[in-house]
Backbone bond lengths (Angstrom), bond angles and torsions (degrees), N, CA, C in turn:
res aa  C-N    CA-C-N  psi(-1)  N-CA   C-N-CA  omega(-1)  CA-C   N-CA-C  phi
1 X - - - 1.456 - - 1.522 108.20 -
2 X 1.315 109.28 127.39 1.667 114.08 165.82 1.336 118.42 -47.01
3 X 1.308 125.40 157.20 1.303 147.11 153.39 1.608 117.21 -61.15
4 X 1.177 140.45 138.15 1.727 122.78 -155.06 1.412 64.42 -135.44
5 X 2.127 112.83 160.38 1.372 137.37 -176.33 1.474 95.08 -74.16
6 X 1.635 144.16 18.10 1.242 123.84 179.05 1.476 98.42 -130.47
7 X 1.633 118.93 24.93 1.410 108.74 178.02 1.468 95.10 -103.04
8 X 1.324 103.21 164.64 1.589 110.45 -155.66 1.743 100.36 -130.79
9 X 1.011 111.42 117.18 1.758 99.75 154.55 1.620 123.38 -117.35
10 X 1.102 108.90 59.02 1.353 110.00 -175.01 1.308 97.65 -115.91
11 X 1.501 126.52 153.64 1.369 146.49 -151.21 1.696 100.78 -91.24
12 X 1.112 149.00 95.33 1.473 143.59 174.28 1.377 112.85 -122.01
13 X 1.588 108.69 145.06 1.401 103.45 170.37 1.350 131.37 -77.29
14 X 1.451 103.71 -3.11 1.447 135.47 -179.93 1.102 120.08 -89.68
15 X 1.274 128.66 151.99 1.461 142.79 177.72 1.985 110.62 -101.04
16 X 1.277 107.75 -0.31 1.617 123.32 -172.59 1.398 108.24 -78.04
17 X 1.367 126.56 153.11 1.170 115.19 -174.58 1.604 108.67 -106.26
18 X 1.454 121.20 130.32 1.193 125.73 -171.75 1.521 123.43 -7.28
19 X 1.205 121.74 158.26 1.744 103.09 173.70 1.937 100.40 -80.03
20 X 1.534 99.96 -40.64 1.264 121.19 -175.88 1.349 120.36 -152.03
21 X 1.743 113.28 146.71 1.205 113.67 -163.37 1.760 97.98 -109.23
22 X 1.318 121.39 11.19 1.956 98.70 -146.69 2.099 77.37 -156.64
23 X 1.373 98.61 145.17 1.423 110.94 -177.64 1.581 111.16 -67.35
24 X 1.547 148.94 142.97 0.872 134.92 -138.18 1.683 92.89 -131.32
25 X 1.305 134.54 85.75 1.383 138.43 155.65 1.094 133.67 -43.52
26 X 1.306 126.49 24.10 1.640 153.61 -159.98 1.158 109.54 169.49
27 X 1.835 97.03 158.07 1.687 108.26 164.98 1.480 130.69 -50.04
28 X 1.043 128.95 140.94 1.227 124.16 177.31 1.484 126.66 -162.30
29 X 1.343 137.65 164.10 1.593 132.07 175.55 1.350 122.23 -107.17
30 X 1.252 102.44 150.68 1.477 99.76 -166.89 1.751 101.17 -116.65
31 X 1.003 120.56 120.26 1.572 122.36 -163.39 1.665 102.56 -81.06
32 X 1.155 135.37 84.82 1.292 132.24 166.17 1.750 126.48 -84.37
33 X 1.396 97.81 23.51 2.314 99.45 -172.98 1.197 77.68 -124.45
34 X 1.116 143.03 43.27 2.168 126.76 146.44 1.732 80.07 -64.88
35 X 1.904 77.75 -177.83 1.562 98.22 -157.90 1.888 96.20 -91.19
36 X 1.608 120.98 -9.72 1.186 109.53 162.12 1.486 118.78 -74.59
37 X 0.917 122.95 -15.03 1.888 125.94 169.24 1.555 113.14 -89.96
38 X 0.946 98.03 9.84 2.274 100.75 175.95 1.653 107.23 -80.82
39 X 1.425 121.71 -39.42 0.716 125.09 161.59 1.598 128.10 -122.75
40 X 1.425 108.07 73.31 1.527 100.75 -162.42 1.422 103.06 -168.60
41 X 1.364 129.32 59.95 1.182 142.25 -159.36 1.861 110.72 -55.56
42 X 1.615 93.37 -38.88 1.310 100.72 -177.21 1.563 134.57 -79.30
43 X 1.669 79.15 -14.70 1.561 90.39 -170.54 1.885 100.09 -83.64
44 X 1.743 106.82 -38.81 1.453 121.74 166.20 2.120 95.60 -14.70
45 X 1.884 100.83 -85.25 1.169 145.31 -168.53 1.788 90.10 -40.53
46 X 1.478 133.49 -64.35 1.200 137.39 -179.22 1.502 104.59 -46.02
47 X 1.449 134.22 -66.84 1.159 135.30 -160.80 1.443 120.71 -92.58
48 X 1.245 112.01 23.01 1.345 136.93 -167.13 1.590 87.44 -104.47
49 X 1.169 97.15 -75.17 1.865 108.42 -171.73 1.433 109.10 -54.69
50 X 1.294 101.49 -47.53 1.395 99.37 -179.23 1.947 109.34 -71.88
51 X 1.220 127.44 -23.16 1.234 103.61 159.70 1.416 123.69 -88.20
52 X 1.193 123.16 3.48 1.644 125.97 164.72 1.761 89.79 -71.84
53 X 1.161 142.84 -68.13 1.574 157.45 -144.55 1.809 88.11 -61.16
54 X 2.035 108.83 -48.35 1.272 69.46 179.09 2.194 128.26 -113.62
55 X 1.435 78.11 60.27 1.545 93.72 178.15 1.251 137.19 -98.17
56 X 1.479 132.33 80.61 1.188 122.22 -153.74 1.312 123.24 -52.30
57 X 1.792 125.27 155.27 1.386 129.74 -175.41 1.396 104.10 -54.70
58 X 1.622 95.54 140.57 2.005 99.22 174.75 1.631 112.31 89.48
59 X 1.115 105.99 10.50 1.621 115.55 -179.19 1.491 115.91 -135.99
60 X 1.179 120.15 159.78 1.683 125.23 151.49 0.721 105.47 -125.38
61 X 1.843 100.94 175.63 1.585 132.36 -164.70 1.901 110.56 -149.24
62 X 1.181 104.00 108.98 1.418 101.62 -163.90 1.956 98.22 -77.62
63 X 1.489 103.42 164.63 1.389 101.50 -160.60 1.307 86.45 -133.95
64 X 1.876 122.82 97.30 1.194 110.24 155.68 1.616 159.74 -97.08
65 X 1.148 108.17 81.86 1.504 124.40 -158.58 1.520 110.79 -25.39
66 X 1.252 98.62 179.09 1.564 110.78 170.12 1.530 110.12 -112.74
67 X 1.137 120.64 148.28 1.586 130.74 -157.93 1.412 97.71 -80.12
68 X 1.407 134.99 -11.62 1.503 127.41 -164.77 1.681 107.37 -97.14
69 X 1.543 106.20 -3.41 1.264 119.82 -173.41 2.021 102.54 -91.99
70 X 1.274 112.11 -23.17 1.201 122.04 178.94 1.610 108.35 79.25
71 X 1.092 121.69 -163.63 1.433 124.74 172.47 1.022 138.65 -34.96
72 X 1.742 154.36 86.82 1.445 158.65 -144.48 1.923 95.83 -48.45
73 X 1.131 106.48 -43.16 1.833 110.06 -176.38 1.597 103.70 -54.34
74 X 1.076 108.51 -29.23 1.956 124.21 -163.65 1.990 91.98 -62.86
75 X 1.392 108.35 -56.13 1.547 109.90 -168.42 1.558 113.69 -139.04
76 X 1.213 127.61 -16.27 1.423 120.44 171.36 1.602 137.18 -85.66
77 X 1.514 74.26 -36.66 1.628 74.64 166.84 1.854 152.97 -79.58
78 X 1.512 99.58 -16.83 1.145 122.91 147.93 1.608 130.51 -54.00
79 X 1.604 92.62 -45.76 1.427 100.38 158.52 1.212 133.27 -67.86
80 X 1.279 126.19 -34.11 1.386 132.11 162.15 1.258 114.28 -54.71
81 X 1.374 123.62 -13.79 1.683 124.36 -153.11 1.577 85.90 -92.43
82 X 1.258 113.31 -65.89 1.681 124.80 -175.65 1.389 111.31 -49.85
83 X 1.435 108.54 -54.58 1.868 98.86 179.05 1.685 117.89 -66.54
84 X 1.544 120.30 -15.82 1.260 107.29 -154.65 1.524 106.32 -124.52
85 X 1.872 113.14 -22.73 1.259 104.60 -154.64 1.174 123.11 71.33
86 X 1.328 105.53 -177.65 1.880 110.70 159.67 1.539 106.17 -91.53
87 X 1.515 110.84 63.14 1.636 115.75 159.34 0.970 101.22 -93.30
88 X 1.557 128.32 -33.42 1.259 125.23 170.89 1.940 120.45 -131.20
89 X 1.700 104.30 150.73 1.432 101.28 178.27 1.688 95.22 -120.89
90 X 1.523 92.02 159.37 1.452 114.09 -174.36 1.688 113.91 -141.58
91 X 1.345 125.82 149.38 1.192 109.34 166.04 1.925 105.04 -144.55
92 X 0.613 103.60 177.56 1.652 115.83 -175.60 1.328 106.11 -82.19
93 X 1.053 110.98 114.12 1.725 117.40 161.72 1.465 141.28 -88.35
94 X 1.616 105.15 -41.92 1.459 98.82 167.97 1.706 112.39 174.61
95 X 1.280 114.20 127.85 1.608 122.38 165.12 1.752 105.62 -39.58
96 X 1.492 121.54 105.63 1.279 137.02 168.33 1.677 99.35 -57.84
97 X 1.357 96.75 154.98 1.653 109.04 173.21 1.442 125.07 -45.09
98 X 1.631 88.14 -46.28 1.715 116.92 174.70 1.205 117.55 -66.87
99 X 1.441 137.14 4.11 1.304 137.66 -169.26 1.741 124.99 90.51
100 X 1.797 102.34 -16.74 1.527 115.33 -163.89 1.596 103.42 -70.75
101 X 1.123 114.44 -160.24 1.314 119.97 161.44 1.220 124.21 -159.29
102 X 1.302 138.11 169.81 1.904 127.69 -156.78 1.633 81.19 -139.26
103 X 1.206 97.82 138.84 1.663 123.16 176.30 1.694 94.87 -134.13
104 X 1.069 122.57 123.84 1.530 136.08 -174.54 1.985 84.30 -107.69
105 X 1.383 89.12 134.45 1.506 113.92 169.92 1.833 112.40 -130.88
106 X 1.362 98.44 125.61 1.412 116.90 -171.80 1.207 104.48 -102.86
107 X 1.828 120.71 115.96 1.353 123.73 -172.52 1.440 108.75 -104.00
């Protein structure tokens, strides 16, 4: 049996399926409130970076949390500070209907 474009061999402590597999040449969102990020602060924090990593220069990628994590300032953004520097800026955009929230990251 073939290998299909959604099999993965990358090393995770997670059982979640990537946010994204392929470098992103445009704006785009990265869905972080599935029901594996409700309780999973870290994994939120994992696929966050890793969808900034795959955002090409001159673009963003909005980052939408899950509401059980509370405020993006509470745990992401600190983290962004350490992995990225000022390679990249971001600012907060807005409390989703659903409780989530969108943090726009500028690569």
């Amino acid at each position: 049996m073939s290998s299909t474009p959604h099999d993965h061999d990358h090393d995770h402590d997670h059982d979640a399926e990537p946010v994204t597999d392929s470098v992103h040449d445009n704006s785009w969102s990265a869905n972080l409130e599935k029901p594996e990020h409700a309780d999973d602060r870290d994994l939120v924090v994992q696929q966050g970076i890793e969808a900034v990593e795959h955002t090409a220069d001159g673009n963003h990628v909005n980052l939408v949390t899950h509401a059980n994590h509370g405020h993006p300032s509470e745990f992401l953004f600190d983290e962004l500070a350490a992995e990225f520097g000022d390679e990249v800026e971001w600012e907060y955009i807005e409390q989703c209907g659903c409780g989530g929230h969108v943090v726009r990251v500028h690569v």
